[in-house]
Every structure is written in structure tokens, then in C-alpha cells.
VEXTI-484717 format. One line per field, with one value per residue (C-alpha): residue number from 0; residue in one letter; y, x, z. Coordinates in steps of 0.25 Angstrom, whole numbers, plus 5000, padded with zeros to 4 digits. Layout:
BEGIN
pos (NUM,...)
code (A,...)
Y (Y,...)
X (X,...)
Z (Z,...)
REM end
This chain:
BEGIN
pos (0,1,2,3,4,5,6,7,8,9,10,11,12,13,14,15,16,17,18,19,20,21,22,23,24,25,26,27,28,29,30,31,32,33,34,35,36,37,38,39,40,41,42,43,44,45,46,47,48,49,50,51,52,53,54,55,56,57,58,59,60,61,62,63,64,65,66,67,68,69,70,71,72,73,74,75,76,77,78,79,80,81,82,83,84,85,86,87,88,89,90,91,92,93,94,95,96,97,98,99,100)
code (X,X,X,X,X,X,X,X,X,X,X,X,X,X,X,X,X,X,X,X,X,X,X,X,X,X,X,X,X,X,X,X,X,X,X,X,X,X,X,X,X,X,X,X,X,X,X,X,X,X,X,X,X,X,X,X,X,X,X,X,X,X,X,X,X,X,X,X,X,X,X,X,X,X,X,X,X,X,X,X,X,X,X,X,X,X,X,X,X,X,X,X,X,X,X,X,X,X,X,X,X)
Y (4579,4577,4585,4577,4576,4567,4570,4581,4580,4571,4573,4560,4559,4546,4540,4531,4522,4520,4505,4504,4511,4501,4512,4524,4532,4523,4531,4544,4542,4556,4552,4553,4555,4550,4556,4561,4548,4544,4546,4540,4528,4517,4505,4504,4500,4485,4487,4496,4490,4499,4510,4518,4510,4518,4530,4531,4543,4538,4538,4535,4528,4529,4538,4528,4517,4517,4515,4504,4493,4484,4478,4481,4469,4473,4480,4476,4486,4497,4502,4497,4506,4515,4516,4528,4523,4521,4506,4507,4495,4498,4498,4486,4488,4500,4497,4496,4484,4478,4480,4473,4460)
X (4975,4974,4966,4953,4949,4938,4926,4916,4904,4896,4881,4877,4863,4857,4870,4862,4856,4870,4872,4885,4897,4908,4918,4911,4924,4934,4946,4943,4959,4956,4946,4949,4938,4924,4916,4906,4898,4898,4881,4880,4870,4876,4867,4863,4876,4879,4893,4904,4916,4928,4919,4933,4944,4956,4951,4966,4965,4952,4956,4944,4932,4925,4916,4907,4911,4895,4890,4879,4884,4875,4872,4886,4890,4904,4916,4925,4937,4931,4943,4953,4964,4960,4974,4974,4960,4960,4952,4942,4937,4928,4915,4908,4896,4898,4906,4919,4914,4907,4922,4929,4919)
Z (5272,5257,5248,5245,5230,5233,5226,5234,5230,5221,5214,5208,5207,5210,5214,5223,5213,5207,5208,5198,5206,5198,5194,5200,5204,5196,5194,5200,5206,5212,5221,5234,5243,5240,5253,5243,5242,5254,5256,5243,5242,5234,5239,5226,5219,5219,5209,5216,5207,5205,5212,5215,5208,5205,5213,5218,5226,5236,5251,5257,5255,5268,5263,5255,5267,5270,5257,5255,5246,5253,5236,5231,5223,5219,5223,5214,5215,5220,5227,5218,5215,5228,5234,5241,5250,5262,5267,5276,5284,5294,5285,5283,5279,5268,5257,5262,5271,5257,5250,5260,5264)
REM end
């Protein structure tokens, strides 16, 4: 097993009528786990551009696989530079489905 430096816990109040994640985690090249959002309501974002570009580190991002993009209008290199993650394709309706239509 590896040691998980992901991030373990996150308070940000009213996170749910965020609706500009472009460049959220950009960079954070430690980042490996992101379980900490997976209850977190982004229905409201419509822009998730470069949401982790250059997080090297990340290995999974089955966590948010259920998040509601239903009114996402861009994804533009959202996972860019991510080459430690792992690609999930079982997830259609989530985000990963809406990456990968």
C-alpha cells in the first residue's frame, strides 16, 4: 500500500453554490486522494476547465464519479497532466460518463 497524502478533510462553506471550478486544484502535484468531496454538490457549476490539471500525484477519482454535472458546459483539460490516475469507465451518468461522451 502507499501512504495516502490526499487531502482529509475540507470545510468550505457554501461550496455548493460554487459554479466556477476552472482551476480549483491546478497544481496541487501532491494531491493524491480526493475522497474528501465526494458528498459535495457541484450541480451548480457549469465551467470545470483544468479542475485538477498538473495534480501529478492523483490516483483516483472515483470518489467524485457521482457528482451531478447535469449543467457542466466545459471540461476542458480537467485531467490534464494527471499521470499517475487511474481511468474509470464504468460511470455514465457522473462525471466521468460526461468526460468521456
Amino acid at each position: 500500500s502507499y501512504l495516502d497524502l490526499g487531502i482529509h478533510k475540507v470545510e468550505i462553506i457554501g461550496y455548493e453554490k460554487i459554479f466556477d471550478y476552472r482551476h480549483f486544484f491546478e497544481r496541487c502535484t501532491s494531491l493524491i486522494g480526493i475522497s474528501p468531496f465526494e458528498d459535495w454538490d457541484a450541480s451548480n457549476a457549469t465551467l470545470y476547465d483544468g479542475l485538477f490539471c498538473g495534480c501529478h500525484s492523483l490516483r483516483d477519482i472515483s470518489p467524485i464519479s457521482n457528482w451531478d454535472v447535469s449543467n457542466a458546459e466545459s471540461f476542458i483539460g480537467s485531467f490534464a497532466q494527471c499521470k499517475q490516475l487511474k481511468i474509470y469507465l464504468l460511470y455514465p451518468n457522473g462525471i466521468l460518463g460526461k468526460l468521456l461522451l
